[in-house]
Residue frames as qw, qx, qy, qz and C-alpha x, y, z in Angstrom:
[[0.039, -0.367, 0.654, 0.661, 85.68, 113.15, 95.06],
 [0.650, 0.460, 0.094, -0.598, 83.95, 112.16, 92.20],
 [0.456, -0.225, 0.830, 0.230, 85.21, 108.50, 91.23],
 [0.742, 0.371, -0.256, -0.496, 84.46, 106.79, 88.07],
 [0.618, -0.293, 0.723, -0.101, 84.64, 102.61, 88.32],
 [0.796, 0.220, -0.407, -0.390, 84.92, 100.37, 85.72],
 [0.622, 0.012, -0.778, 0.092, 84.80, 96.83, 86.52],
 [0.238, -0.278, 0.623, -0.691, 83.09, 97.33, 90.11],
 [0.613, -0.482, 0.443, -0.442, 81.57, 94.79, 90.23],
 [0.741, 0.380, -0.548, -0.088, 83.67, 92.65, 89.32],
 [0.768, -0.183, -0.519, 0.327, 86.35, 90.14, 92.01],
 [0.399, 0.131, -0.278, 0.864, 88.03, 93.38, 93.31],
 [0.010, -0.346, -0.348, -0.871, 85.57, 95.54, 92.77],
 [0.623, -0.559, -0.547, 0.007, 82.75, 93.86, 95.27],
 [0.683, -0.277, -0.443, 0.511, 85.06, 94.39, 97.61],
 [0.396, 0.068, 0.150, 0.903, 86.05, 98.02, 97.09],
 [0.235, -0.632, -0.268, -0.688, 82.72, 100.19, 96.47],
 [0.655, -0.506, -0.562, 0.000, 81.53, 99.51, 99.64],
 [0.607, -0.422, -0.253, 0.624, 84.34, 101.70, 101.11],
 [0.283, 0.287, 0.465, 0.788, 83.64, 104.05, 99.47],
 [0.068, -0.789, -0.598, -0.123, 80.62, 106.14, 100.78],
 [0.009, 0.882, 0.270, -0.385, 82.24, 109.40, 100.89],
 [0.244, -0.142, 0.568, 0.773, 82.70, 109.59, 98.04],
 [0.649, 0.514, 0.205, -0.523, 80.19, 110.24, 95.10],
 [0.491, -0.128, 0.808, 0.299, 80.73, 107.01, 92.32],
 [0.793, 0.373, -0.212, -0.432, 79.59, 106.35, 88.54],
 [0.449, -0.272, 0.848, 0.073, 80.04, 102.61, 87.97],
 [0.561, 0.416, -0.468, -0.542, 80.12, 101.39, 84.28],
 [0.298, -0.122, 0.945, -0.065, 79.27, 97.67, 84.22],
 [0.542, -0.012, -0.320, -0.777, 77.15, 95.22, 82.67],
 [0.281, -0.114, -0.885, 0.353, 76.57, 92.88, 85.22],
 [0.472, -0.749, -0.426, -0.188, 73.64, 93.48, 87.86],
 [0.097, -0.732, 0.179, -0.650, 74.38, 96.07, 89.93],
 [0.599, -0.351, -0.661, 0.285, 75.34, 94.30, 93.85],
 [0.366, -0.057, -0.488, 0.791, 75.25, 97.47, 95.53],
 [0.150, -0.805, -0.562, -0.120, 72.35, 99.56, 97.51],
 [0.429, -0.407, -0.190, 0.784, 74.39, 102.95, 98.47],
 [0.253, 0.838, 0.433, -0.215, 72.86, 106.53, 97.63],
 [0.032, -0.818, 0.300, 0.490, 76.18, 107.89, 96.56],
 [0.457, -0.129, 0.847, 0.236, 76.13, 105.69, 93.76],
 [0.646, 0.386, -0.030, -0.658, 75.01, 106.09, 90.22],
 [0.504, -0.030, 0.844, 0.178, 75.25, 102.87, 88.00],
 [0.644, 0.543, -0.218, -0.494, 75.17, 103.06, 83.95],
 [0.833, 0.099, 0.543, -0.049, 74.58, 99.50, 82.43],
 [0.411, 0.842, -0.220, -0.271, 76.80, 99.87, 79.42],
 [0.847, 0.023, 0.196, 0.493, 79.75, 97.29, 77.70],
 [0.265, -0.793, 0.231, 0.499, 82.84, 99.75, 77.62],
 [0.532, 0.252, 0.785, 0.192, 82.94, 98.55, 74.20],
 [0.092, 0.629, 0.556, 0.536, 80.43, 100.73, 72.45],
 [0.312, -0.174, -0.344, 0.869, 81.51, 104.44, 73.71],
 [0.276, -0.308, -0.213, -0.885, 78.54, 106.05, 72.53],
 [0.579, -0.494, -0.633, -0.142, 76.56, 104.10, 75.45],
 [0.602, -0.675, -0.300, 0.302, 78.98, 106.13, 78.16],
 [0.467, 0.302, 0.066, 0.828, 80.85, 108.49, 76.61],
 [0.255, -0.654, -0.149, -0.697, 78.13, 111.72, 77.28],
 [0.664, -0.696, -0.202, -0.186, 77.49, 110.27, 80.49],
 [0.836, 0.005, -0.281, 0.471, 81.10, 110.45, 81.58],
 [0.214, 0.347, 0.032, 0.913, 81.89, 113.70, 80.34],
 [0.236, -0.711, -0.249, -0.614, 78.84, 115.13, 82.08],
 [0.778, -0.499, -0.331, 0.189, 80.14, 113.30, 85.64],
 [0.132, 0.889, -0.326, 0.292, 83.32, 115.09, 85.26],
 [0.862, -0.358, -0.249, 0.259, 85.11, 112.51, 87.32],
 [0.069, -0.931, 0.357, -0.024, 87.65, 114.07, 89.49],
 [0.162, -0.480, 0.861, 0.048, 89.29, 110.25, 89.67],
 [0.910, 0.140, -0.096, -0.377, 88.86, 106.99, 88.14],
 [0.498, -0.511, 0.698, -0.060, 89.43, 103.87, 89.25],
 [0.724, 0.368, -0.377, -0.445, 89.77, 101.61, 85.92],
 [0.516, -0.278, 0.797, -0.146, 89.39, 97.69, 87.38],
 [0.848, 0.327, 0.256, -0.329, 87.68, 96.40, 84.19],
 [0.036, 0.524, -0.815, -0.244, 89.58, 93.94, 82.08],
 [0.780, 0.259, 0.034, -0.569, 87.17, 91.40, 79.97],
 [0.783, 0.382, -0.405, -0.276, 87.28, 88.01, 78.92],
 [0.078, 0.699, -0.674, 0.226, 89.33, 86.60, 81.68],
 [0.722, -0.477, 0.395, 0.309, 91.03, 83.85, 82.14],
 [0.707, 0.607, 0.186, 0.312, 91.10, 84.08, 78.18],
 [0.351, -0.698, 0.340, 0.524, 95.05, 85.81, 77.80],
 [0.651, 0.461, 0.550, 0.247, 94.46, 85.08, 73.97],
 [0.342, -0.019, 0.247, 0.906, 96.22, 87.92, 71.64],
 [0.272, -0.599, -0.474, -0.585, 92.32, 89.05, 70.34],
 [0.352, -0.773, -0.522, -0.076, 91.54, 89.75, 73.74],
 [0.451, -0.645, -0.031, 0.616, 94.26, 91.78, 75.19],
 [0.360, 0.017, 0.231, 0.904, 93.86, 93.80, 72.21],
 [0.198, -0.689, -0.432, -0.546, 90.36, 94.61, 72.65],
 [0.571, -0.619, -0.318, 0.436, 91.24, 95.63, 76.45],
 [0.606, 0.024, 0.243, 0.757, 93.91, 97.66, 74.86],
 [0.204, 0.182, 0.054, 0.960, 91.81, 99.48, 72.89],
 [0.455, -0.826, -0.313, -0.111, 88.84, 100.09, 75.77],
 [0.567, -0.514, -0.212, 0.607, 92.45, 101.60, 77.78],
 [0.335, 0.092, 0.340, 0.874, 93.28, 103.59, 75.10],
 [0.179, -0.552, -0.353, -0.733, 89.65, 105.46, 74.19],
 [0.426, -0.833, -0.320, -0.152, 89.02, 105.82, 78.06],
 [0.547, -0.436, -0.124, 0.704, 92.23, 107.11, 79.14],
 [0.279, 0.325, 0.422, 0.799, 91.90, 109.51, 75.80],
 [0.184, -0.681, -0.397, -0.587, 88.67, 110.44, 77.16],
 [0.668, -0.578, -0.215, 0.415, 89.60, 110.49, 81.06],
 [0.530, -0.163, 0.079, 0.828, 92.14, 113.50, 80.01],
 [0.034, -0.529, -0.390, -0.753, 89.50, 115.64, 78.03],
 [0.575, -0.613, -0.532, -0.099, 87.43, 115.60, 80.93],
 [0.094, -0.705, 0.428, -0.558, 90.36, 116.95, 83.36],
 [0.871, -0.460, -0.165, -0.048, 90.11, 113.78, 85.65],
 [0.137, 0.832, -0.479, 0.244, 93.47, 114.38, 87.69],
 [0.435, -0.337, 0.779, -0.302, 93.59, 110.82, 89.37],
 [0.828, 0.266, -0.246, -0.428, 93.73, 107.42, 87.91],
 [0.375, -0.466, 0.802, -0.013, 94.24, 104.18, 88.92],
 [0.837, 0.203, -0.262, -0.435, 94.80, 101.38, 86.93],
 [0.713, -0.405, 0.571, -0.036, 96.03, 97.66, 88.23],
 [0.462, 0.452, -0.762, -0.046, 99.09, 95.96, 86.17],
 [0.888, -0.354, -0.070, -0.286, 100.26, 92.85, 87.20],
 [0.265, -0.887, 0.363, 0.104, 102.75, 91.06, 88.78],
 [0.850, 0.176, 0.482, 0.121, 103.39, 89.21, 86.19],
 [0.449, 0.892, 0.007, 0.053, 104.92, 92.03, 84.65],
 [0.670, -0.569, 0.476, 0.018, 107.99, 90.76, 86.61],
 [0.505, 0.603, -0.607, -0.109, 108.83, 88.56, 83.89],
 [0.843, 0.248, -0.457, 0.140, 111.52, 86.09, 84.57],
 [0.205, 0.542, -0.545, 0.606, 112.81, 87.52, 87.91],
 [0.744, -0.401, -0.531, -0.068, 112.29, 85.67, 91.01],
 [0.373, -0.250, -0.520, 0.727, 112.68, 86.27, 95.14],
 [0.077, -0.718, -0.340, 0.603, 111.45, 89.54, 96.27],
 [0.223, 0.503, 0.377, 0.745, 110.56, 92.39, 93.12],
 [0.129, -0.629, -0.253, 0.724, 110.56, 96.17, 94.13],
 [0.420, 0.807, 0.255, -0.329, 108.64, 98.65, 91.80],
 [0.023, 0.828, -0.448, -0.336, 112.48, 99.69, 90.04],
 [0.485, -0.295, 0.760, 0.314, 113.49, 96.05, 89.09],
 [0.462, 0.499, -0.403, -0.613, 113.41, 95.21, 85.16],
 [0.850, 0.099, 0.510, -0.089, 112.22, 92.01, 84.02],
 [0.169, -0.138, 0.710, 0.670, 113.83, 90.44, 80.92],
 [0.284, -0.237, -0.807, -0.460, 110.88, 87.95, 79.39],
 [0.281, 0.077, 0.664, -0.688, 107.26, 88.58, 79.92],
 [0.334, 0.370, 0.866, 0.042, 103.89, 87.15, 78.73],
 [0.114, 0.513, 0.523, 0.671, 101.81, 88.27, 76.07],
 [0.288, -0.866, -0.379, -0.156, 98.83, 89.86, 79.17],
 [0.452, -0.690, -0.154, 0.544, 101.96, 91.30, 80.85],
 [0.326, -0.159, 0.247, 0.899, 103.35, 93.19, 77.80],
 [0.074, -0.656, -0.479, -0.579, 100.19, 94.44, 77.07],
 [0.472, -0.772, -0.419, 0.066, 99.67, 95.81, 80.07],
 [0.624, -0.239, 0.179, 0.723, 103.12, 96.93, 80.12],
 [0.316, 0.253, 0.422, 0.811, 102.42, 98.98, 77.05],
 [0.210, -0.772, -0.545, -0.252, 99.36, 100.27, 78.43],
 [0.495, -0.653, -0.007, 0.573, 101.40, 101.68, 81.81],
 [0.436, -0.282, 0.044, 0.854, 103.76, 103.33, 79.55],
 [0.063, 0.546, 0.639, 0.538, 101.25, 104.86, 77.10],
 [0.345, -0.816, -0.445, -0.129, 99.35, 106.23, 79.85],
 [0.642, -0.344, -0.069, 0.682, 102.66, 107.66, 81.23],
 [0.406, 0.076, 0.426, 0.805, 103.46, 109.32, 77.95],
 [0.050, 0.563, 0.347, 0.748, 99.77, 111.00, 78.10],
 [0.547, -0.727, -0.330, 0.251, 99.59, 111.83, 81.63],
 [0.676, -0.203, -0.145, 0.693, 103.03, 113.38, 82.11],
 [0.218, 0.183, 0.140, 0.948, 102.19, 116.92, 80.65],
 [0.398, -0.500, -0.554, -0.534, 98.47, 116.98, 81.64],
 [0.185, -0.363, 0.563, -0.719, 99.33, 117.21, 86.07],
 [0.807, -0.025, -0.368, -0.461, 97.53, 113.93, 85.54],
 [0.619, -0.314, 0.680, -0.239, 98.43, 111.12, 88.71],
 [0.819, 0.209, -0.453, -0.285, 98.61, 107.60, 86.79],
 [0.283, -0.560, 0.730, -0.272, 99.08, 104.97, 89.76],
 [0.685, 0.273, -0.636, -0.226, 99.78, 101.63, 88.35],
 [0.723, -0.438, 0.303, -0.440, 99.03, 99.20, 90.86],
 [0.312, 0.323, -0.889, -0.085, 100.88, 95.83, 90.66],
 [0.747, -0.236, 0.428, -0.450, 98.68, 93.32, 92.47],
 [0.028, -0.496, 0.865, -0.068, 99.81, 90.06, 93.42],
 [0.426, -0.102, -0.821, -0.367, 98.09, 86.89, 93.56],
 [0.343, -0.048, 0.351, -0.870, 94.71, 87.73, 95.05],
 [0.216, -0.195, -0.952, 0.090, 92.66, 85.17, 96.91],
 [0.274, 0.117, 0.541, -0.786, 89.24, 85.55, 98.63],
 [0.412, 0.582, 0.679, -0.175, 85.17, 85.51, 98.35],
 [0.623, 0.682, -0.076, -0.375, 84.32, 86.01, 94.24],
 [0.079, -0.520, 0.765, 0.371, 87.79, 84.59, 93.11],
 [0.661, 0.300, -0.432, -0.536, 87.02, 82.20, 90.31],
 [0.845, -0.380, 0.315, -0.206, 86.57, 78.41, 91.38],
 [0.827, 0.370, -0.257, 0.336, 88.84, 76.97, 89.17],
 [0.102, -0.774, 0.412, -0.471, 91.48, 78.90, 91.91],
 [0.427, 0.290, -0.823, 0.238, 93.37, 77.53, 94.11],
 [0.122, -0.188, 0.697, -0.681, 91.78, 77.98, 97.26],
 [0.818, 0.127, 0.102, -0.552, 87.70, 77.54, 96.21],
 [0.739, 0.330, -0.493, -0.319, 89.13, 74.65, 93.85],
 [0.004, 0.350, -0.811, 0.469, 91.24, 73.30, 97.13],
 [0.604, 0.064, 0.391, -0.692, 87.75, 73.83, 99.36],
 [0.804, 0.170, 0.042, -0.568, 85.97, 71.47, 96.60],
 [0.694, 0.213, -0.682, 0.087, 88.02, 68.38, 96.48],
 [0.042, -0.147, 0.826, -0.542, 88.78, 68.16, 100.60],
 [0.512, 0.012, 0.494, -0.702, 84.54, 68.51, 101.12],
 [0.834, 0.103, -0.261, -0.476, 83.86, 65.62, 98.51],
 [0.766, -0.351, 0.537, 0.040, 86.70, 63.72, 99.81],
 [0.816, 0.530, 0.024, 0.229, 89.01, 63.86, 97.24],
 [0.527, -0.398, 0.204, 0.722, 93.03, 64.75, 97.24],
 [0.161, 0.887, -0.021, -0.431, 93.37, 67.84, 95.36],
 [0.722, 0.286, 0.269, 0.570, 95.70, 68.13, 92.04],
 [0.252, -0.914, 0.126, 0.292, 98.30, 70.46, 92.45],
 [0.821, 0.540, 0.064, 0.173, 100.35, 71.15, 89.69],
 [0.542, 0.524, -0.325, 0.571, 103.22, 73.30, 91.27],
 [0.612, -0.705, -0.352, -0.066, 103.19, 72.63, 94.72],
 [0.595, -0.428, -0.078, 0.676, 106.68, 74.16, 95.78],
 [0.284, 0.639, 0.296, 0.650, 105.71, 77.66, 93.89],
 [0.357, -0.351, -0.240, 0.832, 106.64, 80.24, 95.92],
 [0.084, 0.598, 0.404, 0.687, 103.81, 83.08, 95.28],
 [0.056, -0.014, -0.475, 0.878, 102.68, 86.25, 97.12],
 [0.255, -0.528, -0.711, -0.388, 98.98, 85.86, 97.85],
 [0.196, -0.096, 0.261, -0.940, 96.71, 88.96, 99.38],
 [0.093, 0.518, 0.842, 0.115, 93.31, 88.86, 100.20],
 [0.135, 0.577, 0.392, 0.704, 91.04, 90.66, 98.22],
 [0.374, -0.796, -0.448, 0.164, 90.00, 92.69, 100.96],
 [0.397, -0.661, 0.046, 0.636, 93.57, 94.15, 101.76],
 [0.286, 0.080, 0.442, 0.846, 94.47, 94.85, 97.86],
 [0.009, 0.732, 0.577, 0.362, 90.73, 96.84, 97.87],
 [0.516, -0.778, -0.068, 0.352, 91.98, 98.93, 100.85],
 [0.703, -0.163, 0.266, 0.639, 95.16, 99.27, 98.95],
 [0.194, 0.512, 0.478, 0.687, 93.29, 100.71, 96.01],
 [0.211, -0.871, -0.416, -0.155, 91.49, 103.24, 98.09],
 [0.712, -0.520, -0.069, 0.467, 94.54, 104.02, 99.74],
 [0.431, -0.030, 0.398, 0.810, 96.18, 105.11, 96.58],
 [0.156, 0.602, 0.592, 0.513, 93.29, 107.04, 95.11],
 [0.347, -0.912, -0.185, -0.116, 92.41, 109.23, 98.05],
 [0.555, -0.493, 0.048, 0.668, 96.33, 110.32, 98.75],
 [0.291, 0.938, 0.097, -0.160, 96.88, 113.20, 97.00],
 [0.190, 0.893, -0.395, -0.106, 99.40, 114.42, 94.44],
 [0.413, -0.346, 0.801, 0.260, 101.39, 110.44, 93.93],
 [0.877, 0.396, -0.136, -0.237, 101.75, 108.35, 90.83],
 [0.237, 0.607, -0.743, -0.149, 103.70, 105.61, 89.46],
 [0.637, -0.087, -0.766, -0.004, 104.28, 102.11, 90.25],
 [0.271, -0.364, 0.744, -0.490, 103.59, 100.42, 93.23],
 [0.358, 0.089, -0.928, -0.053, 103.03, 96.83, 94.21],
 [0.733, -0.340, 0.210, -0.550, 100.08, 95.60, 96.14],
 [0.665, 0.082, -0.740, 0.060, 101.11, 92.51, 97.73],
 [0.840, -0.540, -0.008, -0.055, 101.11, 90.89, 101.21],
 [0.240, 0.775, -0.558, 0.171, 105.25, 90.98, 100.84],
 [0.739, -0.308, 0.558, -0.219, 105.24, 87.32, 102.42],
 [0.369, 0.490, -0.753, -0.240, 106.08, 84.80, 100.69],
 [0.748, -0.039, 0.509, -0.424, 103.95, 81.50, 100.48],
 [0.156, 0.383, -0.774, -0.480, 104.21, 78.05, 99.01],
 [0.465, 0.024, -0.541, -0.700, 101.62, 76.54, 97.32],
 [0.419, 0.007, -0.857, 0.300, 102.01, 73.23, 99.36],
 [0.134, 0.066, -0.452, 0.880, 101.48, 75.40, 102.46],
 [0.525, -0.086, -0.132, -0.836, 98.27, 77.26, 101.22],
 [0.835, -0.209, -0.321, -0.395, 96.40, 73.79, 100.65],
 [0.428, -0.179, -0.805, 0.369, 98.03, 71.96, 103.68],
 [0.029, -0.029, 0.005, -0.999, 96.36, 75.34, 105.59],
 [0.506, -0.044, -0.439, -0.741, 93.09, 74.34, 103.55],
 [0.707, -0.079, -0.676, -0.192, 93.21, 71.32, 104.75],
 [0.227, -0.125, -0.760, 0.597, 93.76, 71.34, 108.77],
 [0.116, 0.053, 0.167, -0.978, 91.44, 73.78, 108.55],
 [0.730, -0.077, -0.162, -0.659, 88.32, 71.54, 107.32],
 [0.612, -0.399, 0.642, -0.233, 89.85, 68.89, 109.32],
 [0.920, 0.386, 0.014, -0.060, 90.81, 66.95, 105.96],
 [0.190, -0.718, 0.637, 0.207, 95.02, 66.35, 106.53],
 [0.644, 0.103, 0.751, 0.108, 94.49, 62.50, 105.46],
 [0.600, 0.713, 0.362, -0.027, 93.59, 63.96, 102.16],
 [0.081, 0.896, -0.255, -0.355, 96.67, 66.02, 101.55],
 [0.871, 0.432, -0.141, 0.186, 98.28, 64.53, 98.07],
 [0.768, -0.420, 0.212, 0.434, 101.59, 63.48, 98.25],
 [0.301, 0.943, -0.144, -0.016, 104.64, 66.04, 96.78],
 [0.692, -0.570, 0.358, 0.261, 108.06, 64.63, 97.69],
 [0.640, 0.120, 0.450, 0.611, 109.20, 64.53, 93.84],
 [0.193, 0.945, 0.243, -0.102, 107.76, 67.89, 93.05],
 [0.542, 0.284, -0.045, 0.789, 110.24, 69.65, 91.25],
 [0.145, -0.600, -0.176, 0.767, 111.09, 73.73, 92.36],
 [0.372, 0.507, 0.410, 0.661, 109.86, 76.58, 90.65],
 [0.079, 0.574, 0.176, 0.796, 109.02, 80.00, 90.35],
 [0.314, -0.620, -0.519, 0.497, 109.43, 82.10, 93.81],
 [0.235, 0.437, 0.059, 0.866, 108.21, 85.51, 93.40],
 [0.397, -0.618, -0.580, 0.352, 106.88, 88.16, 96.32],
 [0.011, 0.868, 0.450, 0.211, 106.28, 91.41, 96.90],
 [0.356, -0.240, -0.409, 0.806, 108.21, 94.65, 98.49],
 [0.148, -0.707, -0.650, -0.237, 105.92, 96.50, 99.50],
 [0.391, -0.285, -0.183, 0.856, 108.09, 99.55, 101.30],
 [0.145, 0.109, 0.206, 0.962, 107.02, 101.86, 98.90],
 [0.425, -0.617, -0.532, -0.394, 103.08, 101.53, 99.15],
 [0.508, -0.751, -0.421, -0.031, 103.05, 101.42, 102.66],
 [0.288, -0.091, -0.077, 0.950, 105.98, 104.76, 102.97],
 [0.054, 0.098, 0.435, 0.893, 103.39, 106.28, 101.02],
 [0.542, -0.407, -0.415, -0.606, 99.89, 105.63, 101.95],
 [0.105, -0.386, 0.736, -0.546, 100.84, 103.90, 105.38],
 [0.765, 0.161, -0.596, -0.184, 98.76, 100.61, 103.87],
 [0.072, -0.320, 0.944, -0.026, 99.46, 97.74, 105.75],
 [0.537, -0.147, -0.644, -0.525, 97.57, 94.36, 104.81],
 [0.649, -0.422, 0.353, -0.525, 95.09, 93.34, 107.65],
 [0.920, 0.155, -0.038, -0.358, 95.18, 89.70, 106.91],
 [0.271, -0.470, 0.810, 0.225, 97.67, 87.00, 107.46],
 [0.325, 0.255, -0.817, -0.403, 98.09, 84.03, 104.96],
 [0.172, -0.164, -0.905, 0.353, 96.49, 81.81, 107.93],
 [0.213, 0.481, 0.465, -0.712, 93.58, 84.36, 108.83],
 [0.303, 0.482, -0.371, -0.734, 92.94, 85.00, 104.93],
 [0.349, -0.109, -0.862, -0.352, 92.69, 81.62, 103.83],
 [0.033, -0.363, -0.833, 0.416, 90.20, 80.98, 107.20],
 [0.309, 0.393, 0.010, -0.866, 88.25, 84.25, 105.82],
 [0.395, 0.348, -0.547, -0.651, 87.87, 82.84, 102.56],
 [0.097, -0.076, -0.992, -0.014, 86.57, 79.24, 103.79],
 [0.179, 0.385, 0.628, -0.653, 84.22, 80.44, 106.12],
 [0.357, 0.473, -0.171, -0.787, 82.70, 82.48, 102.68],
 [0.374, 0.105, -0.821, -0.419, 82.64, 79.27, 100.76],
 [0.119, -0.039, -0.991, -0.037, 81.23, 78.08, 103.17],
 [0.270, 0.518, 0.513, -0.629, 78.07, 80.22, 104.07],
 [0.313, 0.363, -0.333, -0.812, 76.83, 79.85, 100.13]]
């Protein structure tokens, strides 16, 4: 196929081209370019100003596009999730002229809302955040111009993805740098109950979903485990042999438990994530630590 990327090389994205070599790729970024593969063009371009990639799109003809780009983050400020907005809008607008019949784009699972324990693609959230109802709106938009066009639109929940690029402020890198100066971490909701992938398996996921032919809709990318926060950095910590460091939690209050079913992905693509919670976080040290 003939993929079109935005945001490759971004946290996911790293991860993701790479698998990719039979395929033939345009990747829209303005970052430096981390990859050396021949099936690979790369146009330096801020998704921003469409006259910098517009022609060159249209002439690719993607047959699919994978659309990972999503600017300005951690910033969830109203101004920015409306300039996302309208980069989804003018490239889904132009993704449809084109004839591209496959398109993935990754929601989150914050679009959950207020609903806690296990969340399957069908459940309705009451209350959600400003970046989830934009996103929301974006899913149904794209629904509304898919649906007549034999257009795929597979909406990817992804869950709370850990590994090598994740941002250090994160738990795990942010873990990693308090145990190796000899410091006790600060952990602000240590009995959160969250589903955490590594980026590896949710890049698989995506590849999974792009190269099956003839699905769309929702579907969750999670690790369908359930993990609590606590856990992760106690984990963190046997693991660099730093237990004497693990802050104390006994008054922690409870909160938010949310996870993943993940039936439908892996009915459908036959997915499964390679990585346990234990092998994933040990991935992701080892990476911190060879830099």
């Amino acid at each position: 196929m003939r993929i079109l990327i935005t945001g490759g090389t971004g946290f996911i994205g790293r991860h993701l081209v790479p698998l990719m070599n039979q395929h033939q790729l345009m990747l829209i970024g303005k970052q430096k370019v981390p990859f050396d593969q021949s099936n690979l063009q790369y146009l330096n371009a801020d998704l921003t100003v469409p006259e910098k990639w517009k022609k060159q799109v249209i002439n690719f003809s993607p047959n699919a596009c994978i659309h990972l780009a999503w600017s300005g983050l951690p910033d969830y400020a109203l101004s920015k999730c409306s300039k996302n907005f309208g980069i989804n809008m003018q490239l889904l607008d132009l993704l449809i002229k084109t004839e591209c019949k496959r398109i993935f784009i990754p929601g989150t699972c914050w679009e959950y809302g207020d609903l806690q324990g296990e969340v399957g693609e069908v459940d309705l959230p009451g209350t959600t955040n400003l970046f989830a109802s934009f996103k929301t709106s974006i899913r149904l938009i794209g629904e509304w111009l898919t649906n007549s066009k034999s257009i795929g639109l597979v909406w990817g929940r992804i869950f709370f993805v850990y590994g090598d690029g994740q941002r250090a402020d994160s738990l795990i890198p942010s873990c990693y740098q308090s145990f190796i100066r000899g410091n006790k971490p600060e952990i602000r909701a240590p009995n959160c109950v969250n589903d955490f992938i590594h980026v590896s398996d949710v890049a698989k996921a995506i590849l999974a979903l792009i190269e099956t032919p003839a699905i769309s809709g929702i579907f969750n990318i999670g690790s369908g485990k359930p993990t609590k926060v606590v856990d992760v950095c106690e984990i963190i910590a046997n693991s660099l042999n730093r237990k004497n460091l693990l802050p104390e939690f006994e008054n922690a209050t409870n909160t938010p438990e949310l996870w993943a079913n993940t039936s439908l992905i892996r009915k459908v693509t036959n997915w499964r994530p390679q990585y346990t919670i234990q092998t994933g976080i040990e991935k992701t040290l080892n990476d911190l630590q060879s830099k």
